[in-house]
MARZA-772145 format. One record per residue (C-alpha): x, y, z; residue number from 1; residue in three letters. Coordinates in Angstrom, 2 decimals. Each point is the difference from the previous one (the first is absolute). Layout:
MARZA-772145
- xx;yy;zz;n;res
- X;Y;Z;NUM;ALA
...
***
This chain:
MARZA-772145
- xx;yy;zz;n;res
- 12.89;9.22;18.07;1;UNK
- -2.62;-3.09;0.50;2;UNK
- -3.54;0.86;-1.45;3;UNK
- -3.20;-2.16;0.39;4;UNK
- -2.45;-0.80;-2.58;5;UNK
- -2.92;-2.37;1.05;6;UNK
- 1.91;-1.94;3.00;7;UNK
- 2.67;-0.25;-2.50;8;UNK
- 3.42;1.21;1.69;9;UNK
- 2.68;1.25;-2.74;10;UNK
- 2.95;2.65;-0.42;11;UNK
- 0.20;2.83;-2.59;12;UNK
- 3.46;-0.47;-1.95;13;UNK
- 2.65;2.71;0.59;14;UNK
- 3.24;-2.03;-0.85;15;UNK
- 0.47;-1.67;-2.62;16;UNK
- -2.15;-3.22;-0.05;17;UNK
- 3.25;-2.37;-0.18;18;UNK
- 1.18;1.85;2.83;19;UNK
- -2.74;-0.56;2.27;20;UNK
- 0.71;-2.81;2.73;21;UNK
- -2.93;0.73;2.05;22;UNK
- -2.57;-3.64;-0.34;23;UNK
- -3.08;3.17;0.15;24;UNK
- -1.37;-0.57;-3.73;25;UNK
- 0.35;3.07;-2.04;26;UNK
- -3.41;1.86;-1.54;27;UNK
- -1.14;-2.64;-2.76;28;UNK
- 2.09;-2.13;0.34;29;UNK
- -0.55;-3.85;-1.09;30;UNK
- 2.10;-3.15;1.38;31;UNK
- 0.26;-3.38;-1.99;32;UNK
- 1.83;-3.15;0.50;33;UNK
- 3.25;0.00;-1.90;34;UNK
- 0.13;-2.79;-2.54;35;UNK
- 2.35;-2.96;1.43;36;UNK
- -0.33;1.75;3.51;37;UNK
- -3.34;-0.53;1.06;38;UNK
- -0.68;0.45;3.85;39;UNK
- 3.46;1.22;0.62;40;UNK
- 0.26;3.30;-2.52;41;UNK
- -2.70;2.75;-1.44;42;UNK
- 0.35;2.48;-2.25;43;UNK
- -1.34;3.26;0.13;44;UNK
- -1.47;2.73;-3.16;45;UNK
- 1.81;2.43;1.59;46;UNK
- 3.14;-2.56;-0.59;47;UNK
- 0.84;-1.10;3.62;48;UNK
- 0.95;-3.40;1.03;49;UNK
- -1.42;-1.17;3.26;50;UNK
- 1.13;-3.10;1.84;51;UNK
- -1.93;-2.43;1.91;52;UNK
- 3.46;-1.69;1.08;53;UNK
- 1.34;2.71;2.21;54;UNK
- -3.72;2.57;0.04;55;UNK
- 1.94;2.63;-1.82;56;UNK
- 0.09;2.18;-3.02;57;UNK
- 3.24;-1.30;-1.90;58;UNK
- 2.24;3.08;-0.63;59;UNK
- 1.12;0.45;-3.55;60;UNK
- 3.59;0.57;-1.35;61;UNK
- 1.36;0.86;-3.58;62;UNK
- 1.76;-1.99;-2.07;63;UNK
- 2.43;1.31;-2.75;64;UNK
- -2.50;0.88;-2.59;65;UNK
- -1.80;2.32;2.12;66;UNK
- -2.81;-2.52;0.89;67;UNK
- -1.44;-0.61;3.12;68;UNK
- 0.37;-3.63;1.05;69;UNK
- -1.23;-2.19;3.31;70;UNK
- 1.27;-3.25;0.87;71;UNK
- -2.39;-2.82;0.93;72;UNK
- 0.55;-3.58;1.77;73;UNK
- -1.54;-3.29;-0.59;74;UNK
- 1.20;-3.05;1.26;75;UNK
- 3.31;1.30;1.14;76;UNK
- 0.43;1.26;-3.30;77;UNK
- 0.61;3.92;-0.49;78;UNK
- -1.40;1.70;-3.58;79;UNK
- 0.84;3.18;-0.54;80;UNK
- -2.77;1.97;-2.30;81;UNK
- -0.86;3.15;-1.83;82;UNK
- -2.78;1.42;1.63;83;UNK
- -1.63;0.98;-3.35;84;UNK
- -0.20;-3.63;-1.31;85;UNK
- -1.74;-0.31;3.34;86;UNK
- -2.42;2.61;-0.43;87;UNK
- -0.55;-0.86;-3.45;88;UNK
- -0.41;-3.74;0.41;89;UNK
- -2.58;-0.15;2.89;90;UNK
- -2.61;3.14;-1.46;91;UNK
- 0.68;-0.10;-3.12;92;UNK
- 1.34;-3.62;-1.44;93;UNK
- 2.90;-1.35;-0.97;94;UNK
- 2.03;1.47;-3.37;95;UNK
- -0.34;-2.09;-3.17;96;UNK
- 3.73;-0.62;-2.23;97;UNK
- 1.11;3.67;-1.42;98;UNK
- -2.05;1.79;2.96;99;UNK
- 1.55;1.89;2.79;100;UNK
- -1.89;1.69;2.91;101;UNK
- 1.21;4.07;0.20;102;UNK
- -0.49;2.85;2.11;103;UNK
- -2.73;2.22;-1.94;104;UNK
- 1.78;3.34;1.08;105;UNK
- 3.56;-1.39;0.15;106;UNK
- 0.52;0.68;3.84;107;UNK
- 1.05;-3.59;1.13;108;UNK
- -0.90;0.55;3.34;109;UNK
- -3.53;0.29;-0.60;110;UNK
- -1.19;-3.82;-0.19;111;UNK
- -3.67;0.92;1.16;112;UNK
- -1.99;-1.51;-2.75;113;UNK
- -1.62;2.66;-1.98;114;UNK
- 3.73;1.10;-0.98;115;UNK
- 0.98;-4.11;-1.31;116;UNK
- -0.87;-0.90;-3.51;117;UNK
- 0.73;-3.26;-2.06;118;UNK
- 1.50;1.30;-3.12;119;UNK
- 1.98;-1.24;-2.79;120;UNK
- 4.11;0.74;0.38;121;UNK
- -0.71;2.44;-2.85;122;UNK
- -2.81;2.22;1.71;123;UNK
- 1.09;-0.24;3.05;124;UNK
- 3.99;1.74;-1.51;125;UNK
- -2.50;2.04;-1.81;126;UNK
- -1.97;1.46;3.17;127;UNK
- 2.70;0.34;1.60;128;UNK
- 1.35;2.22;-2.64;129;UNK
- -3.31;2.12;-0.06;130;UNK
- 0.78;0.40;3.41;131;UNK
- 2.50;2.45;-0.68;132;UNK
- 2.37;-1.32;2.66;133;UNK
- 4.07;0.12;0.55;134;UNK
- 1.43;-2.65;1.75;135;UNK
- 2.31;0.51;3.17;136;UNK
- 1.99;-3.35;0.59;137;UNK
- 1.17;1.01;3.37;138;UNK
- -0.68;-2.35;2.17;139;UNK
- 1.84;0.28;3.32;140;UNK
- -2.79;1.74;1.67;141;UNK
- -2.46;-2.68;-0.48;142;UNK
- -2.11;1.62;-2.54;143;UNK
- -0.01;4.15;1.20;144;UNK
- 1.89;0.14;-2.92;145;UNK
- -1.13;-2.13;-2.20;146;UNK
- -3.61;1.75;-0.75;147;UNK
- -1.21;0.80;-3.65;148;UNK
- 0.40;3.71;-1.07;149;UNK
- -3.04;1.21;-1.71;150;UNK
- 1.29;1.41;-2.97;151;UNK
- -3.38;1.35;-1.84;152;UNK
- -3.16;1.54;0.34;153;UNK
- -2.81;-0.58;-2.22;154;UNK
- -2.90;2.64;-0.84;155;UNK
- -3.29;-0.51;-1.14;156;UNK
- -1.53;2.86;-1.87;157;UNK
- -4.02;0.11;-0.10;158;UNK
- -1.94;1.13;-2.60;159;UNK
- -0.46;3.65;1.42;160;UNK
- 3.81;0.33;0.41;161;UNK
- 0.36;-0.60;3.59;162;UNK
- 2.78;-2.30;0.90;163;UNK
- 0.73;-2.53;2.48;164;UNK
- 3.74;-0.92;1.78;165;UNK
- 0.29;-3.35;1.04;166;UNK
- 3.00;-1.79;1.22;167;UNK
- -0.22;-3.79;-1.02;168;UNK
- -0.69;-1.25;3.02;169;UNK
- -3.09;2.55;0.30;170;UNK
- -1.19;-1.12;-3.75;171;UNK
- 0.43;-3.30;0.99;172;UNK
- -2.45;0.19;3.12;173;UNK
- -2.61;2.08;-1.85;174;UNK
- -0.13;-2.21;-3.50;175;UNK
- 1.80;-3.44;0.89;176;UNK
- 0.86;-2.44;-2.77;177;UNK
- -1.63;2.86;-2.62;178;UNK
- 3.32;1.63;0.20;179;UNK
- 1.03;-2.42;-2.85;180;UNK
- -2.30;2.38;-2.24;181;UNK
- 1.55;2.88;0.98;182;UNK
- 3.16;-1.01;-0.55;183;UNK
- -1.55;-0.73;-3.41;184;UNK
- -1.11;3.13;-0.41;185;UNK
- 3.70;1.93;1.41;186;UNK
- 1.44;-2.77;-2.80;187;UNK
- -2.32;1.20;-2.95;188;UNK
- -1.32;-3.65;-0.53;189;UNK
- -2.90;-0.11;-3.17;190;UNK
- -3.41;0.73;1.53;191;UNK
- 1.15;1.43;3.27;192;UNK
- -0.18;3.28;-0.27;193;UNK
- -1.21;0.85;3.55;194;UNK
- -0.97;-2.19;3.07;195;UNK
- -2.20;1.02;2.88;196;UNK
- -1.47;2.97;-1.97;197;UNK
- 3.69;1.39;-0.09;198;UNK
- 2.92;0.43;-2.27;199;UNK
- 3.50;-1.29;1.79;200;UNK
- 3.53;1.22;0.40;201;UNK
- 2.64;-1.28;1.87;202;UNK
- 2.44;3.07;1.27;203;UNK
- 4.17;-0.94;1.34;204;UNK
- 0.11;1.16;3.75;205;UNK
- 3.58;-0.67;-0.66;206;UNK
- 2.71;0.03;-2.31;207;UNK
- 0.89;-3.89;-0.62;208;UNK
***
């Protein structure tokens, strides 16, 4: 579906942004010049690669970890890149030694930029973790199989009793990085006793 907004002519997302090969721009979203590619590659925060080279949106393919990956060419010379480290390097910097970009809700298909993080290979084993997730290492159908299972859901209880389901996507969108002091609060750190004017508990969905 193409919308307009002030002259401005761009496509409300129904696929999956990394599947979307159409050059329309999505709602919001931002191009910059990829580091190294100037004036031949952009980068999208919706996490699309768009080429000047050949006027099309690059399609992206999964490599064995599950990541999603594009392949760019400079002088005759073919690099093939994780589209995070993409993402992550052009909006949000490069990663210092013993920092790692990650996926805030663990889904690596999602490489828009409010989902990427720069986090420390500790945090970011220990989000994903919070995440509640089992791992599928299919991988012959190029990722359909390969999705995170949510394997929690967290409640918030207010002070007049009434509680709130969330999955962790859905408490991720609502709180962002203040998750951390929930899970502080699920974990029965000192001092956090509730977070958000609520007391936490995170309930099994399944049996692990």
């Amino acid at each position: 579906m193409l919308c307009f907004l002030r002259g401005v002519k761009y496509k409300i997302m129904r696929l999956e942004a990394y599947k979307d090969l159409d050059l329309t721009d999505l709602e919001g979203e931002i191009w910059k010049d990829i580091y190294g590619y100037e004036a031949m590659y952009q980068v999208s925060n919706k996490g699309r690669i768009k080429s000047f080279l050949s006027n099309k949106i690059l399609k992206q393919w999964f490599c064995g970890n599950r990541q999603l990956m594009v392949t760019l060419c400079a002088d005759g010379i073919k690099n093939k890149i994780y589209v995070i480290q993409i993402v992550g390097g052009c909006f949000l910097g490069f990663t210092k030694k013993g920092y790692q970009y990650c996926h805030l809700d663990s889904n690596k298909l999602n490489n828009s930029i409010e989902n990427i993080s720069i986090e420390t290979v500790s945090s970011r084993a220990l989000l994903s973790y919070h995440n509640g997730v089992l791992k599928d290492w299919g991988i012959k159908n190029a990722g359909k199989n390969t999705q995170f299972v949510q394997k929690y859901k967290y409640v918030g209880t207010d002070k007049k009793g009434i509680k709130t389901e969330y999955s962790h996507n859905e408490m991720l969108l609502k709180y962002g990085s203040g998750v951390r002091s929930i899970y502080r609060v699920i974990e029965g750190k000192p001092n956090f006793n509730s977070a958000y004017g609520q007391t936490w508990e995170r309930v099994a969905l399944h049996s692990i």
